[in-house]
C-alpha positions as CSV (number, residue, x, y, z in Angstrom):
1,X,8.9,6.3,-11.0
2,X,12.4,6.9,-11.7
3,X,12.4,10.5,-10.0
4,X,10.4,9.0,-6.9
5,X,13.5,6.7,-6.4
6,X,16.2,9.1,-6.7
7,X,14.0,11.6,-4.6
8,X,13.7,8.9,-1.7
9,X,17.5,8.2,-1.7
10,X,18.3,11.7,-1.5
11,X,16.3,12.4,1.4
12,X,18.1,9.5,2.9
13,X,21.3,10.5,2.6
14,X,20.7,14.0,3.5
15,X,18.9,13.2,6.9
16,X,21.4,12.7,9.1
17,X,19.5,13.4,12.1
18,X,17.3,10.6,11.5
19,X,19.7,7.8,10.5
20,X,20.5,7.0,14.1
21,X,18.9,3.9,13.5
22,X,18.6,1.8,10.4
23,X,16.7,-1.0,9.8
24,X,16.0,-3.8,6.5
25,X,13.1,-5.8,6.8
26,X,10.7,-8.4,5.4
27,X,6.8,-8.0,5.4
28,X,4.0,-9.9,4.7
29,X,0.2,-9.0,5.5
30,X,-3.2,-9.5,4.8
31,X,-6.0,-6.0,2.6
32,X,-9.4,-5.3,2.1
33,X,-9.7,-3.3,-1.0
34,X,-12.4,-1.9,-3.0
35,X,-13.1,0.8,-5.8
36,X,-14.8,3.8,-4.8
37,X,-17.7,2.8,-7.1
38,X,-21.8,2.0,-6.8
39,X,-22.1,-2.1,-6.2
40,X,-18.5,-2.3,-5.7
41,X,-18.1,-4.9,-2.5
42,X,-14.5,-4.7,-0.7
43,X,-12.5,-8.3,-0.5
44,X,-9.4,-9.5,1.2
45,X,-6.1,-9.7,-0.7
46,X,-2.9,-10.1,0.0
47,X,0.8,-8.7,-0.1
48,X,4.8,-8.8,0.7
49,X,7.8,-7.2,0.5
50,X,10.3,-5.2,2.4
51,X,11.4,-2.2,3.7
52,X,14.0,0.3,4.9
53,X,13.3,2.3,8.0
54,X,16.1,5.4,9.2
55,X,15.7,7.2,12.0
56,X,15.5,7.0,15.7
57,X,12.3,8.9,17.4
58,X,11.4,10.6,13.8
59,X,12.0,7.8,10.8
60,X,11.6,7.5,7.0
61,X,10.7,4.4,5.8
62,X,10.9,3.5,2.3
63,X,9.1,0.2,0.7
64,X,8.6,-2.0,-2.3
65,X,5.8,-4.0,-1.5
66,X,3.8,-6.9,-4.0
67,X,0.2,-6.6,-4.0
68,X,-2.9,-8.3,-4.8
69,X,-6.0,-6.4,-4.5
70,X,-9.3,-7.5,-5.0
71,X,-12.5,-6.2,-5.2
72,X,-16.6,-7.5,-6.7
73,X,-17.8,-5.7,-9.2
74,X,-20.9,-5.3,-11.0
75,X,-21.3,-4.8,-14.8
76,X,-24.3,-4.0,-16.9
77,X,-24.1,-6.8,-20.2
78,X,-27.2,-5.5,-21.7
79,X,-30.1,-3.5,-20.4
80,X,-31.6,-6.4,-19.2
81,X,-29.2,-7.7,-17.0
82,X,-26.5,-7.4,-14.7
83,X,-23.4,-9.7,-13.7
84,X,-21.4,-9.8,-10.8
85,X,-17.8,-11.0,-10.2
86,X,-14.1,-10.7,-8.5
87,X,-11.6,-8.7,-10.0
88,X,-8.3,-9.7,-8.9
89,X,-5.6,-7.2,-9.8
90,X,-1.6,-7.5,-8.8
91,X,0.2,-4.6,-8.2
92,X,3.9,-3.3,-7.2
93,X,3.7,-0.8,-4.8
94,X,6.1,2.3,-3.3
95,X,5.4,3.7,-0.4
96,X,7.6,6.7,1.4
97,X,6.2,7.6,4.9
98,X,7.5,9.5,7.2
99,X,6.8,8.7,10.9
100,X,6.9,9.3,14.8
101,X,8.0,7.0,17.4
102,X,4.9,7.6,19.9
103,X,6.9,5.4,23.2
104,X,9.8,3.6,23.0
105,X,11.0,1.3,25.4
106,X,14.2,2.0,27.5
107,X,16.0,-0.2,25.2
108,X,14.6,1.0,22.6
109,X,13.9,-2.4,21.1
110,X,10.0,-1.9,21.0
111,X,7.6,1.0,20.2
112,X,4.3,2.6,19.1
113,X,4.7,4.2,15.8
114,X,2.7,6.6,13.7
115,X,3.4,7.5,10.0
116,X,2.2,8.9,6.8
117,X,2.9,9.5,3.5
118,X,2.1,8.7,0.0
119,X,2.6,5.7,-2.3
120,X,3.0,4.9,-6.2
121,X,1.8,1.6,-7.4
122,X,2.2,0.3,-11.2
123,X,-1.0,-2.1,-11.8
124,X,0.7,-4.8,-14.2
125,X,-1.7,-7.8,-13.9
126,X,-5.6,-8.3,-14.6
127,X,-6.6,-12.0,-13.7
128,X,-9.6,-13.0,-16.0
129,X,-13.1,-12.2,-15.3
130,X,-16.3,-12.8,-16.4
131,X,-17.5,-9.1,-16.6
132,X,-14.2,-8.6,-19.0
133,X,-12.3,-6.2,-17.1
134,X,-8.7,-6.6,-18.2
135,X,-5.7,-4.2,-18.1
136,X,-6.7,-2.3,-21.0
137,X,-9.4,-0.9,-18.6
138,X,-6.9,0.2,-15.8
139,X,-5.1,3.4,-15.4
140,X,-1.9,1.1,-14.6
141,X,0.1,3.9,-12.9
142,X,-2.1,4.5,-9.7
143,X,-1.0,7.0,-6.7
144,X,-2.4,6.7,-2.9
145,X,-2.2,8.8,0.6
146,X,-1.2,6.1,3.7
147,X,-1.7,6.7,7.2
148,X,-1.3,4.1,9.9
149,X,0.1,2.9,13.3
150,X,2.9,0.5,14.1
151,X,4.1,-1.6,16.8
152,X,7.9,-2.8,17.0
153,X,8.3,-5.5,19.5
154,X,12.2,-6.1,19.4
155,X,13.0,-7.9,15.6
156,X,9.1,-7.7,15.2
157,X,7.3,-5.0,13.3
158,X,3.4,-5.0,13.3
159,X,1.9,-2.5,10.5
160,X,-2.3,-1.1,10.1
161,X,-2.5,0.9,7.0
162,X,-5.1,2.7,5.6
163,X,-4.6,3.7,1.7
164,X,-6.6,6.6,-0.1
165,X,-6.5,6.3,-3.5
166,X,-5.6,9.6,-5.7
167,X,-6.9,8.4,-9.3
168,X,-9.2,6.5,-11.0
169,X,-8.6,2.5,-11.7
170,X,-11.1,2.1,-14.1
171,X,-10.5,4.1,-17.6
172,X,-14.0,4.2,-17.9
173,X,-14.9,5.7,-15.1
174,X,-14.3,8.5,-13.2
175,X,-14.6,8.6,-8.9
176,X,-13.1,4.8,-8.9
177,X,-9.9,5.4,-6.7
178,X,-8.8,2.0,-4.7
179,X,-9.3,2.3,-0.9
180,X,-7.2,-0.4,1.1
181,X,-7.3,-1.2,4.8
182,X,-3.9,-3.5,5.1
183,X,-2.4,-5.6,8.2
184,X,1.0,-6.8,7.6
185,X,3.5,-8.5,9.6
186,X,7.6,-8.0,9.7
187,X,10.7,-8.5,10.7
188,X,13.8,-6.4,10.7
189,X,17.0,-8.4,9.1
């Protein structure tokens, strides 16, 4: 986590062609996440946070983003039966994307983005459950691919995201990456 930090800062200093622009902002949005599992049924979370955008036409932006993701699951208890509930887990995410100003307006004050990149998220919270998935069952340190669009409109940023998750969540079993569709709402400070 450490290394992705100094690695992003680095790149930010040493881009000089892309910090004609900088930008701080707040976000806040709406996600549909589920696990990449059999009888796993996607649900809507939520998340906020901020970012740091440099650049003018090509930009980096760099986030820190709170997270709640939740998903239904489906749990065998005996051989008998089956039992069904939410699992509600809250993460802290870091994405660096990198990204291309599709139009910008004459004033540059609004645009159509595109970007990409990956993200690190450290799963730190469990909510209780009755199928008794806790955070000893989570590979807490999760890693994703992102790709999405964007819309400035002059203080306004809009963000669609689509994360692809690059591990497992559950310890117990393999082929359960996240998968997040995320709409979130800014503004530049």
């Amino acid at each position: 986590m450490k290394k992705l930090i100094l690695t992003s800062l680095f790149f930010l200093l040493l881009t000089p062609a892309f910090a004609q622009k900088f930008n701080v902002g707040a976000q806040i949005g709406t996600n549909i996440s589920s696990l990449a599992v059999p009888n796993s049924n996607a649900r809507v979370g939520y998340q906020y946070g901020g970012f740091v955008r440099y650049g003018g036409r090509g930009f980096i932006q760099v986030e820190a983003n709170f997270s709640r993701l939740s998903t239904q699951l489906e749990a065998q208890i005996n051989n008998l039966a089956t039992e069904r509930d939410v699992v509600n887990m809250n993460s802290i995410q870091f994405p660096i994307l990198g990204g291309l100003k599709l139009i910008t307006s004459e004033d540059e004050s609004s645009s159509l983005r595109i970007m990409a990149g990956l993200g690190v998220a450290q799963i730190f919270d469990v909510r209780p459950n009755t199928i008794d998935v806790d955070i000893d069952d989570i590979n807490r340190t999760q890693a994703d691919l992102q790709a999405g669009v964007g819309l400035d409109l002059w203080f306004l940023t809009l963000d669609l995201r689509y994360q692809y998750g690059l591990r497992s969540v559950l310890e117990q079993q393999d082929g359960s990456p996240y998968r997040i569709l995320s709409l979130s709402i800014g503004a530049k400070l």
